[in-house]
OpenMM code with the backbone's topology and positions (N, CA, C; nanometers):
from openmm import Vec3, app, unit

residues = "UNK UNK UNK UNK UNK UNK UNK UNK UNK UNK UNK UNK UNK UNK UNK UNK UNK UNK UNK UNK UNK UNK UNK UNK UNK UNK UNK UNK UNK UNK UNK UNK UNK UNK UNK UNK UNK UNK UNK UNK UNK UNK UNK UNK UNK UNK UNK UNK UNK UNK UNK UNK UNK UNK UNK UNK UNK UNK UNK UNK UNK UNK UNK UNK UNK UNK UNK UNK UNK UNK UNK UNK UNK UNK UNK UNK UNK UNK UNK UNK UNK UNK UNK UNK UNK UNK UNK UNK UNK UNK UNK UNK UNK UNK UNK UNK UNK UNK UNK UNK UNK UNK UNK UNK UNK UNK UNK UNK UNK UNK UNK UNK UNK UNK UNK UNK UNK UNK UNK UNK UNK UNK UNK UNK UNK UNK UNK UNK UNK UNK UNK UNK UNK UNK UNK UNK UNK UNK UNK UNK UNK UNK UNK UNK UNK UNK UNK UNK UNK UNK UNK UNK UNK UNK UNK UNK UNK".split()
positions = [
    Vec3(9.9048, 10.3526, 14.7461),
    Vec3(9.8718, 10.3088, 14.6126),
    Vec3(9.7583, 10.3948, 14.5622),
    Vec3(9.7783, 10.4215, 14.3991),
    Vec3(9.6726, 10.5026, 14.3663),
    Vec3(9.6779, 10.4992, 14.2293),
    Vec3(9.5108, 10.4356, 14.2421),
    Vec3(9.5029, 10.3530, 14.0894),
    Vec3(9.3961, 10.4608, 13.9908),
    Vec3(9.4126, 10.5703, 14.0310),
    Vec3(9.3051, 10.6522, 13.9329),
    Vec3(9.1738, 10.6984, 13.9611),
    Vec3(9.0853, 10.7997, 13.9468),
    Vec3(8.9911, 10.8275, 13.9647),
    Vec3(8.8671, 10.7812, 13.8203),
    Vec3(8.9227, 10.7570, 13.7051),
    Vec3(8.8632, 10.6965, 13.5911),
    Vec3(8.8636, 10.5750, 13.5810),
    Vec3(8.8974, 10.4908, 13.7038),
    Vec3(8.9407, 10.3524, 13.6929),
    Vec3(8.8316, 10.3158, 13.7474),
    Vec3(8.7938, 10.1913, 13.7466),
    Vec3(8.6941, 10.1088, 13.8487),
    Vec3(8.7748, 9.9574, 13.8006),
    Vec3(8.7333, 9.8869, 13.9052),
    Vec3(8.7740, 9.7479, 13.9572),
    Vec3(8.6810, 9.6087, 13.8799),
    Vec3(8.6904, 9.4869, 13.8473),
    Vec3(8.6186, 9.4339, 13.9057),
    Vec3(8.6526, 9.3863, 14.0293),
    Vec3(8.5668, 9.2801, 14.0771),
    Vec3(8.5796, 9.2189, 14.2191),
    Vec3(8.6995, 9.1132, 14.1968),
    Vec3(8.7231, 9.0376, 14.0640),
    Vec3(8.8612, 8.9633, 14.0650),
    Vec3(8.9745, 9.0488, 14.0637),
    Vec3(8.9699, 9.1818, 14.0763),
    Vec3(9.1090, 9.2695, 14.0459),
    Vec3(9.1214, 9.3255, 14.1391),
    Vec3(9.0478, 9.3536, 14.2277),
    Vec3(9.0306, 9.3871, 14.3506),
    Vec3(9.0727, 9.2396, 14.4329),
    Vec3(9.0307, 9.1554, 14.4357),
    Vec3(9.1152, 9.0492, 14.5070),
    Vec3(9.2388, 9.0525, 14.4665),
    Vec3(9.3024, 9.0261, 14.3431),
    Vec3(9.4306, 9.0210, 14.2866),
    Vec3(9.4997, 9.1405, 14.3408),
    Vec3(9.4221, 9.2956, 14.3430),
    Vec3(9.5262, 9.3452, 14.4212),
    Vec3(9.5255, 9.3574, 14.5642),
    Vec3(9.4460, 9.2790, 14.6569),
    Vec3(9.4263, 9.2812, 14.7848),
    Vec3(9.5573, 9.1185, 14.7853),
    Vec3(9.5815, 9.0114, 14.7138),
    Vec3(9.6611, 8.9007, 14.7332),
    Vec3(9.7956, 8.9768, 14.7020),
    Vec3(9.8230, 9.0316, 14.6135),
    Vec3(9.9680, 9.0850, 14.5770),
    Vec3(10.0337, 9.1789, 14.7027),
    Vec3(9.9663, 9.2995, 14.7361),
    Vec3(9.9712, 9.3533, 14.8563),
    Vec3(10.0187, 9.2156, 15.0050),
    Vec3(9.9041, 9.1522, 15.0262),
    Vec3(9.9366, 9.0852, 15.0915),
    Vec3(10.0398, 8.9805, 15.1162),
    Vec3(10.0660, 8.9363, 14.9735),
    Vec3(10.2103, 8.8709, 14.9477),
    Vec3(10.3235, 8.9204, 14.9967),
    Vec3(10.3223, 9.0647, 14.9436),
    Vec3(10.4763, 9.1532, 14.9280),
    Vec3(10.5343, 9.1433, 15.0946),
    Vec3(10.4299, 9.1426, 15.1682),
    Vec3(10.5123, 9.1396, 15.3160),
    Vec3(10.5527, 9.2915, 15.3002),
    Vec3(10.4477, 9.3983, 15.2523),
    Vec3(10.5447, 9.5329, 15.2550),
    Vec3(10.4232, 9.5832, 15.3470),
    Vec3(10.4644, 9.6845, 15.4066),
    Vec3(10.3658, 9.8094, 15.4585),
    Vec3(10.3042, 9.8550, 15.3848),
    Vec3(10.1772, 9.8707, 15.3897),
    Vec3(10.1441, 9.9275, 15.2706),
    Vec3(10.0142, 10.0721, 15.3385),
    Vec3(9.9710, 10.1536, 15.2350),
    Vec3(9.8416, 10.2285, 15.2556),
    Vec3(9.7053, 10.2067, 15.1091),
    Vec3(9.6310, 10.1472, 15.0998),
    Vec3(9.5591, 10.1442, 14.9980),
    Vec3(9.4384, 10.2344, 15.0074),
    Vec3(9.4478, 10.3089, 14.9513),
    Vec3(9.3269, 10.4468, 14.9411),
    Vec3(9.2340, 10.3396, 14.8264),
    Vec3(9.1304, 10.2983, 14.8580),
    Vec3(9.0121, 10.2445, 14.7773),
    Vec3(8.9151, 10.3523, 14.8030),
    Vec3(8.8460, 10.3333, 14.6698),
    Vec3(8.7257, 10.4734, 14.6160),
    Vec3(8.6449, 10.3804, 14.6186),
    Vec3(8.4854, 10.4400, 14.6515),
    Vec3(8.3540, 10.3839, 14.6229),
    Vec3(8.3616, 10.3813, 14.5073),
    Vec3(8.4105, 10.4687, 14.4253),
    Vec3(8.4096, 10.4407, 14.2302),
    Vec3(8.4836, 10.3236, 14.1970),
    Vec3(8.5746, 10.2548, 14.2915),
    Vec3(8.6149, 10.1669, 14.2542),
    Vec3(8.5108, 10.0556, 14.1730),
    Vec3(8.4226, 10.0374, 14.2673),
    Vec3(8.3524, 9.9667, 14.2309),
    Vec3(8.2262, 9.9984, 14.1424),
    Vec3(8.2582, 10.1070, 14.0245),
    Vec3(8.1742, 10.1800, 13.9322),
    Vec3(8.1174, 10.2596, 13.9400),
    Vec3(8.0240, 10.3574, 13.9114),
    Vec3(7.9666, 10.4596, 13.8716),
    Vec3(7.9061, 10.4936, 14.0306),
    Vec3(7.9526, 10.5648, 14.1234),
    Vec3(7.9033, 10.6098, 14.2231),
    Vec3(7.8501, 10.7449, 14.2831),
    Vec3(7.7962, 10.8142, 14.1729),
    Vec3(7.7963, 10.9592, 14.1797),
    Vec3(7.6895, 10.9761, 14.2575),
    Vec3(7.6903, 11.0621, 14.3818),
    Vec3(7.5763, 11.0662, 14.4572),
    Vec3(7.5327, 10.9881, 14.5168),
    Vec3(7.6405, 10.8362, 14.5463),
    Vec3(7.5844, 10.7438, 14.6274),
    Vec3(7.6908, 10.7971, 14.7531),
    Vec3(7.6690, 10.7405, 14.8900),
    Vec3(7.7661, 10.7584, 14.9921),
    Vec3(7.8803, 10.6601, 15.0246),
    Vec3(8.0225, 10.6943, 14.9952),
    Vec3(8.1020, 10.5881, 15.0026),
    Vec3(8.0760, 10.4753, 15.0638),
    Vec3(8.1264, 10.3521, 14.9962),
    Vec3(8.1364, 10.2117, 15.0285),
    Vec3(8.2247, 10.1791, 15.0110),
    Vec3(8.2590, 10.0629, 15.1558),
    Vec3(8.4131, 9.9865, 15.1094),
    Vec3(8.3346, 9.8784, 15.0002),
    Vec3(8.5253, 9.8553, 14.9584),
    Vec3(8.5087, 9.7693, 14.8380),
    Vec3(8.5159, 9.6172, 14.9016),
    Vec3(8.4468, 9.5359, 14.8461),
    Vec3(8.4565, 9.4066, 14.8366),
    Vec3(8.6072, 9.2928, 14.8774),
    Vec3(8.6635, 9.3221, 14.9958),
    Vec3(8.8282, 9.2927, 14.9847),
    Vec3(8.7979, 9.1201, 15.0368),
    Vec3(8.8829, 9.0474, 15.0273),
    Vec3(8.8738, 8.8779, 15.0187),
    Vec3(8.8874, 8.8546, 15.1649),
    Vec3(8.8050, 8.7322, 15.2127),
    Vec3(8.7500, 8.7302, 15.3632),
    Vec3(8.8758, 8.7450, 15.4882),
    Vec3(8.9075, 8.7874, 15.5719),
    Vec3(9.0148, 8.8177, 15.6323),
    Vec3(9.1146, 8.8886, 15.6159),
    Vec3(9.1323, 8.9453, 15.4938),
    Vec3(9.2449, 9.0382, 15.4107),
    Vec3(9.2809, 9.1436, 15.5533),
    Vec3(9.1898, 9.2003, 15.5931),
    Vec3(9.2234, 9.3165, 15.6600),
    Vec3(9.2786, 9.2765, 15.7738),
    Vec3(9.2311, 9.1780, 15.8830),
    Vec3(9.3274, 9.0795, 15.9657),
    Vec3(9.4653, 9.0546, 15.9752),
    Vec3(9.4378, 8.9708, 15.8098),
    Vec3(9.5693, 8.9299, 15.7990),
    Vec3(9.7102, 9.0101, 15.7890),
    Vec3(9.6836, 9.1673, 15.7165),
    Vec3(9.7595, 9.2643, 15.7334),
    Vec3(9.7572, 9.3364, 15.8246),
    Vec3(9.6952, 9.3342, 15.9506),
    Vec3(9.6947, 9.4294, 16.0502),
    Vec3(9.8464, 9.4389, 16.1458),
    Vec3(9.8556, 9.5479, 16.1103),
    Vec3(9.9968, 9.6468, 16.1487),
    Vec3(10.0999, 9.6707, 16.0515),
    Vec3(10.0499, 9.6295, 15.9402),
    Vec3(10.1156, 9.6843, 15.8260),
    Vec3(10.0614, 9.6815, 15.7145),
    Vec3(9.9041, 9.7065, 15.6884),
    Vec3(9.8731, 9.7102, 15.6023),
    Vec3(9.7551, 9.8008, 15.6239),
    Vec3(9.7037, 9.9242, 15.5807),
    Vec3(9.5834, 9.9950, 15.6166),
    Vec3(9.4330, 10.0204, 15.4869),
    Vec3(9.3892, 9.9953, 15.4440),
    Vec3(9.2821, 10.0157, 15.3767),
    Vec3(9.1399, 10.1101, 15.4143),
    Vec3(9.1650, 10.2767, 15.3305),
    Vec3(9.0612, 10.3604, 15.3591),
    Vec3(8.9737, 10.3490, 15.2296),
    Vec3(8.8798, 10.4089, 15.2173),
    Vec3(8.7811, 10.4529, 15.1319),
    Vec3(8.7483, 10.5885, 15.1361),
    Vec3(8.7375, 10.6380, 14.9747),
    Vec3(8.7113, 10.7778, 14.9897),
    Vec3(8.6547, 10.7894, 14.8692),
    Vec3(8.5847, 10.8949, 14.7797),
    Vec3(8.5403, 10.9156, 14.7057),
    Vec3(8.6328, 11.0224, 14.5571),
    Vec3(8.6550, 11.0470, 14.4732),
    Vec3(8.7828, 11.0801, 14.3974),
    Vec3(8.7272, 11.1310, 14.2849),
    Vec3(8.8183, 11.2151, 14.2196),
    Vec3(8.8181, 11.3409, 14.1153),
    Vec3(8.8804, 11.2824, 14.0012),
    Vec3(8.8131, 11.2560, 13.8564),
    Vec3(8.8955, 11.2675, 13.7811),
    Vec3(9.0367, 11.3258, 13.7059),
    Vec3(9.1965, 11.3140, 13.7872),
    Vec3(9.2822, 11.3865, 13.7932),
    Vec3(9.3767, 11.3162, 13.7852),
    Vec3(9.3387, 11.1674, 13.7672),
    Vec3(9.4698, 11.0729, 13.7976),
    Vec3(9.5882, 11.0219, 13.6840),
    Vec3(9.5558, 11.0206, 13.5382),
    Vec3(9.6514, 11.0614, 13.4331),
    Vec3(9.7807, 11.1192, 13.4414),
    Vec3(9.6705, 11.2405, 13.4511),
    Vec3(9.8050, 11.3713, 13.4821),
    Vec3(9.8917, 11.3540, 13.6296),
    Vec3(9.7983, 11.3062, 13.7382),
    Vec3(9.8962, 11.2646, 13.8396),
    Vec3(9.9912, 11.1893, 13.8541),
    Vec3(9.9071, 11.0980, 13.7897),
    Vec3(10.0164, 10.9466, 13.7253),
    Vec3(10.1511, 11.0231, 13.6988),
    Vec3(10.1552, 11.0688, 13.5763),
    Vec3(10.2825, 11.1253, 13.5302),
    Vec3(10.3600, 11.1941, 13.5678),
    Vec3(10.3017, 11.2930, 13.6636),
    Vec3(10.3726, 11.3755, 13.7390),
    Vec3(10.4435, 11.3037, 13.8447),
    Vec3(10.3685, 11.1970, 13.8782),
    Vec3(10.4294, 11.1005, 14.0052),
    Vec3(10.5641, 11.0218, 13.9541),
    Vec3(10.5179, 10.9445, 13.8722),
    Vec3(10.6188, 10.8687, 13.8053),
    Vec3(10.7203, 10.9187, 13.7164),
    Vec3(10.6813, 11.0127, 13.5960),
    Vec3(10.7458, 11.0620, 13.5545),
    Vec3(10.8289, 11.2146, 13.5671),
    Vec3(10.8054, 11.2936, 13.6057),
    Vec3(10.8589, 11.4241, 13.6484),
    Vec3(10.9052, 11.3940, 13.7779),
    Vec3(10.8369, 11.3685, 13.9021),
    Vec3(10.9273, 11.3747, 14.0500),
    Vec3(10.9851, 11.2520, 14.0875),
    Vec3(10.9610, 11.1196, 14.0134),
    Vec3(11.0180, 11.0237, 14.0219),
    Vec3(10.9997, 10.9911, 14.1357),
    Vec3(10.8910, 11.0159, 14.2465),
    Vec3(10.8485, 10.9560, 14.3557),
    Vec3(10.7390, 10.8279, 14.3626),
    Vec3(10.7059, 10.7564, 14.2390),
    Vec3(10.6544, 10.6324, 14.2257),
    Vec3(10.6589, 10.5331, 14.1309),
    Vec3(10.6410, 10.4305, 14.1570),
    Vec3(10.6317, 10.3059, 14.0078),
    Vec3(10.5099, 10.3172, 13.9726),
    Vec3(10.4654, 10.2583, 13.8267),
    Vec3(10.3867, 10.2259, 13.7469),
    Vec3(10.3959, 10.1199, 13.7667),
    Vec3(10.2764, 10.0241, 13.8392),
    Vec3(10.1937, 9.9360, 13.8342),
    Vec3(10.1432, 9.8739, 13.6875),
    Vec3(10.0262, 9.9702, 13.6171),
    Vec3(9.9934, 9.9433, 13.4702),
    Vec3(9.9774, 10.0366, 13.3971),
    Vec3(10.0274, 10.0366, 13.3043),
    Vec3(10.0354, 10.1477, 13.2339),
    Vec3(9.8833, 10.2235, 13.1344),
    Vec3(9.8565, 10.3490, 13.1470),
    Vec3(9.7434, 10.4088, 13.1138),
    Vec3(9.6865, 10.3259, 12.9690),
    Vec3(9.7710, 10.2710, 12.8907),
    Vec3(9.7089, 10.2285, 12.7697),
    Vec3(9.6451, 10.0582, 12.7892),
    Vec3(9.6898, 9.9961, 12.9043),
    Vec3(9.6489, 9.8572, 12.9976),
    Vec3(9.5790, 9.9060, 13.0805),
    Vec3(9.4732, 9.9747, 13.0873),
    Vec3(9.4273, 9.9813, 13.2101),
    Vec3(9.3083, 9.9679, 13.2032),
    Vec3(9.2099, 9.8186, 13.1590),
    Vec3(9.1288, 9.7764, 13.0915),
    Vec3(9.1724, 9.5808, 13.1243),
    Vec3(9.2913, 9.6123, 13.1110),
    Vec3(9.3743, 9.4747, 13.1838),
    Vec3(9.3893, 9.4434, 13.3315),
    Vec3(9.3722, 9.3143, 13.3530),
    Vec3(9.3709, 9.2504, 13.4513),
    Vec3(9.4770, 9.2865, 13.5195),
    Vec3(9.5289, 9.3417, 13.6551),
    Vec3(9.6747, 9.2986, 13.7102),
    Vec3(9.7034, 9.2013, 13.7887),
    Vec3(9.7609, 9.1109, 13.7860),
    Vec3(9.7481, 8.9958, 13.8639),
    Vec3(9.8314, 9.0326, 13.9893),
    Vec3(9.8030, 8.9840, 14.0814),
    Vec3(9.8565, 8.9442, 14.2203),
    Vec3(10.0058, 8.9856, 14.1960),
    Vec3(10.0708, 8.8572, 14.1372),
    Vec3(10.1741, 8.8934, 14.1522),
    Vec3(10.2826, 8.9976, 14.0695),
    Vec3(10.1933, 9.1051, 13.9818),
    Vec3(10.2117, 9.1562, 13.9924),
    Vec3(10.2411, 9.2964, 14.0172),
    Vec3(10.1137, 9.3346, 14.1237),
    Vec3(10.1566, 9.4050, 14.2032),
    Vec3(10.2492, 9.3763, 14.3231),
    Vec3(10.2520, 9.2873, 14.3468),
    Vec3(10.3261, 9.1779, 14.4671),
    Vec3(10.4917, 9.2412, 14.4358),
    Vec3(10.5178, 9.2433, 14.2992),
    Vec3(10.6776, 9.2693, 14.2585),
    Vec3(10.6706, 9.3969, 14.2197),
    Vec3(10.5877, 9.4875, 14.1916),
    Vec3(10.5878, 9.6063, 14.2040),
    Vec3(10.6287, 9.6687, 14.3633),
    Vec3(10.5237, 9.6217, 14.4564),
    Vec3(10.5383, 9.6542, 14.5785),
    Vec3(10.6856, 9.6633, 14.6512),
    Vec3(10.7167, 9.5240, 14.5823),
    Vec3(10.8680, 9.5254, 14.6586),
    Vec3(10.9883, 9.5846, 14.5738),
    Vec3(10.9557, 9.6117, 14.4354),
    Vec3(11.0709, 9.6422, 14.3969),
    Vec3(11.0618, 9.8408, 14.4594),
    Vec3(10.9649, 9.8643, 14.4804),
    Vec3(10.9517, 10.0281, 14.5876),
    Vec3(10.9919, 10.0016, 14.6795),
    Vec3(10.9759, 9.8886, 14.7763),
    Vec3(11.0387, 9.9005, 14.9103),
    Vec3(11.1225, 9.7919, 14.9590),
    Vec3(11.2084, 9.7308, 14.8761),
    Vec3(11.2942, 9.6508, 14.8953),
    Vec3(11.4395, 9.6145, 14.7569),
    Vec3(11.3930, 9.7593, 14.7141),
    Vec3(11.5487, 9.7557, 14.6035),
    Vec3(11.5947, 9.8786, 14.6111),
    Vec3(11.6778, 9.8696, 14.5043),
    Vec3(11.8211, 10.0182, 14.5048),
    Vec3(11.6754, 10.1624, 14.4518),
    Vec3(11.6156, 10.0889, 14.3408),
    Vec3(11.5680, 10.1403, 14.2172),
    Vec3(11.4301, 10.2149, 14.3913),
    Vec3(11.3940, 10.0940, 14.4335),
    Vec3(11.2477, 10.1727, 14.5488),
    Vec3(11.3088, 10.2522, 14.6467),
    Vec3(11.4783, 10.2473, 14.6710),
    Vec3(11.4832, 10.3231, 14.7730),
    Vec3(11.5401, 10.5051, 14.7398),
    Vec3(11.5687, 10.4395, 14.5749),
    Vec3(11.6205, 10.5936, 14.5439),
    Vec3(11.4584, 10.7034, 14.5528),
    Vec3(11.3601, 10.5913, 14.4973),
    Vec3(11.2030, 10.6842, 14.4798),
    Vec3(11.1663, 10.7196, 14.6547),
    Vec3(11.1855, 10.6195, 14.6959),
    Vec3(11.1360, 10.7105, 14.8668),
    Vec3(11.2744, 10.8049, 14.9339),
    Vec3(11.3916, 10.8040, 14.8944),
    Vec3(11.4543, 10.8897, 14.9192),
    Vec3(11.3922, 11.0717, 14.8283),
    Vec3(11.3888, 11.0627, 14.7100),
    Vec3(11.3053, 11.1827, 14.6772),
    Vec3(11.2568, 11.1979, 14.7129),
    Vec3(11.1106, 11.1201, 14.7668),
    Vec3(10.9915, 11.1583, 14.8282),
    Vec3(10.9832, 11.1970, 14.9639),
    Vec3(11.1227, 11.1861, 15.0227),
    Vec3(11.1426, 11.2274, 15.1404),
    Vec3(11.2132, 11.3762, 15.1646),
    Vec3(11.2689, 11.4106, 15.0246),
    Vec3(11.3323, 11.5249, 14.9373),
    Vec3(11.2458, 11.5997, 14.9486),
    Vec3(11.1284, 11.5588, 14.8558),
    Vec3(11.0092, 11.6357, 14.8014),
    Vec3(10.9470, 11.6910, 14.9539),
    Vec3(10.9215, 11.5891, 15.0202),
    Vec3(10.8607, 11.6147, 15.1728),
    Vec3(10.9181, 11.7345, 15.2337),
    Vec3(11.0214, 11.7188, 15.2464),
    Vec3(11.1352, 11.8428, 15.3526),
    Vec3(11.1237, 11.9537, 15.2620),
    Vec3(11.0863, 11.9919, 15.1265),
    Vec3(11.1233, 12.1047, 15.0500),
    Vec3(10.9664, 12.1304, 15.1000),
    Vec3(10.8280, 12.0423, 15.0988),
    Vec3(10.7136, 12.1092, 15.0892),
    Vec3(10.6841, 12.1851, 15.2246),
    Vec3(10.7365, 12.1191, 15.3448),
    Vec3(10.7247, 12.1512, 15.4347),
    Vec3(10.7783, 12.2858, 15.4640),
    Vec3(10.9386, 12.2963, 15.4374),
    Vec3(11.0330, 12.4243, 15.4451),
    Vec3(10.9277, 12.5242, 15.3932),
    Vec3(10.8578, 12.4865, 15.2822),
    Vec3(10.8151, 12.5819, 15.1973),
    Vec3(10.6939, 12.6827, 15.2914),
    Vec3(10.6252, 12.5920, 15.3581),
    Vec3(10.4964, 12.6814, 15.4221),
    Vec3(10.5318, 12.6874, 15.5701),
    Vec3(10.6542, 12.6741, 15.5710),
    Vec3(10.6722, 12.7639, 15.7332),
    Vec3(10.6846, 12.8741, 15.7303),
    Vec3(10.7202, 12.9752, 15.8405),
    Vec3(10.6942, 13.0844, 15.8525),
    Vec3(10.8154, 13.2052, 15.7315),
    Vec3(10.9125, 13.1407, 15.7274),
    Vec3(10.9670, 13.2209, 15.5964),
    Vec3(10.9902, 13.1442, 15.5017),
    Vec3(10.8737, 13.0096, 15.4730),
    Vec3(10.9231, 12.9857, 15.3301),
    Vec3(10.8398, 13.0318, 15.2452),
    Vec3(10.9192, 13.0073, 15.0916),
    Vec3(10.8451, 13.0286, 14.9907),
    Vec3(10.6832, 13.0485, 14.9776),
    Vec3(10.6502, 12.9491, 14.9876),
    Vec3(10.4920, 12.9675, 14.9587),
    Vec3(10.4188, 13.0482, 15.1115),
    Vec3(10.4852, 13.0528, 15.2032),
    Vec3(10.4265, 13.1290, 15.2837),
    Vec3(10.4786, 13.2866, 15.2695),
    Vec3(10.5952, 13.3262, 15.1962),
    Vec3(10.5930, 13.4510, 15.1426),
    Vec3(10.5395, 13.5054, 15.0422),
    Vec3(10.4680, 13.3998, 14.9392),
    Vec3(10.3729, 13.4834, 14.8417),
    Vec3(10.1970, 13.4384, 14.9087),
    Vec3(10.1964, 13.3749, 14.9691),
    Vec3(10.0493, 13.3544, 15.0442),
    Vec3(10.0094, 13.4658, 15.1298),
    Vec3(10.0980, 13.4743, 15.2074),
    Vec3(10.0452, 13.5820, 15.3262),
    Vec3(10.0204, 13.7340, 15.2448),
    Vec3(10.1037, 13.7729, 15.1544),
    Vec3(10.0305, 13.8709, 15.0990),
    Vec3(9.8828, 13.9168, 15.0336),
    Vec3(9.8877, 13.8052, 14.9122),
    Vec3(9.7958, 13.7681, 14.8571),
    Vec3(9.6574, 13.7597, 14.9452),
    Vec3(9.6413, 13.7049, 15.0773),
    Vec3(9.6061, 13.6694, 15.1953),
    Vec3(9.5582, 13.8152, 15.2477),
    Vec3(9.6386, 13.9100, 15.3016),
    Vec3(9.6515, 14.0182, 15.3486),
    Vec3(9.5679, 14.0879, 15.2287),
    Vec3(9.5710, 14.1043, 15.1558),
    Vec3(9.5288, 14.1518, 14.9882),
    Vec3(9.4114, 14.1829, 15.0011),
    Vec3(9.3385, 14.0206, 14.9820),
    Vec3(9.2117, 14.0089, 14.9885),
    Vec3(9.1221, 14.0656, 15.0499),
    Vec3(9.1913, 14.0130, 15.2016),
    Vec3(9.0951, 14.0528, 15.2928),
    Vec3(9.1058, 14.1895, 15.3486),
    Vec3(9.1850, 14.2757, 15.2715),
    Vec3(9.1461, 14.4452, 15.2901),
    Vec3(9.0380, 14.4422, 15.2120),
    Vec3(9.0055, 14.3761, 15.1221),
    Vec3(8.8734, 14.4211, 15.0338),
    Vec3(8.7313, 14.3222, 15.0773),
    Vec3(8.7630, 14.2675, 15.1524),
    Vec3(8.6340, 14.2282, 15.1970),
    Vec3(8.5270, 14.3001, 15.3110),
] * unit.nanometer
topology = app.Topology()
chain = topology.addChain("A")
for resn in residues:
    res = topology.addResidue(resn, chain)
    for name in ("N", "CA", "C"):
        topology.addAtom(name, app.Element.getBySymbol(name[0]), res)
């Protein structure tokens, strides 16, 4: 899940999406930002505030990291959802000021990993996977214009 680098939380939306997650009964990975929880520039990541036992209660299928994040998530958004069709929209950029409730991320979650519509998006993304990989082995694509470029340079250094 990945809710933006311009986003921040409160602590009720952050529960709501720590209950929906936990509802769905899905596997999940939640990348939480210290910005989640507002303006953190120059502070050292902190987890976020998640509801007492949450992490327990999902253990072995549910993982929660923290990391710190780049304003880039718009344009990712779209590229995700719209161009490679490897994710759902949760809330949409013009709601995102709005509350999401529990349940629904709860039916987001599952309609990705428990319908026709979530299994066609992780079948691409498993598409997308095998093409990125092919790509930087030893004769793919991006490893035939890298290694030059590569080679390039470092005659001039």
């Amino acid at each position: 899940m990945s809710f933006g680098t311009t986003t921040t939380f409160t602590d009720e939306q952050i529960t709501e999406l720590a209950i929906g997650l936990e509802r769905s009964r899905q596997r999940f990975i939640w990348v939480a930002r210290a910005a989640d929880k507002g303006d953190v520039i120059g502070e050292e990541a902190k987890m976020v505030d998640l509801p007492e036992g949450f992490e327990e209660r999902v253990e072995g299928r549910g993982l929660v990291k923290v990391y710190q994040g780049e304003s880039d998530q718009p344009r990712n958004a779209f590229l995700i959802t719209d161009v490679l069709r490897i994710g759902l929209v949760v809330n949409d950029w013009q709601h995102r000021d709005e509350l999401v409730k529990s349940v629904v991320v709860k039916d987001v979650v599952r309609r990705l990993m428990d319908s026709k519509e979530g299994e066609e998006v992780r079948k691409r993304a498993v598409e997308l996977a095998d093409k990125v990989q092919r790509s930087v082995e030893e004769s793919g694509e991006s490893r035939k214009e890298i290694d030059p470029f590569i080679s390039h340079i470092t005659r001039h250094i």
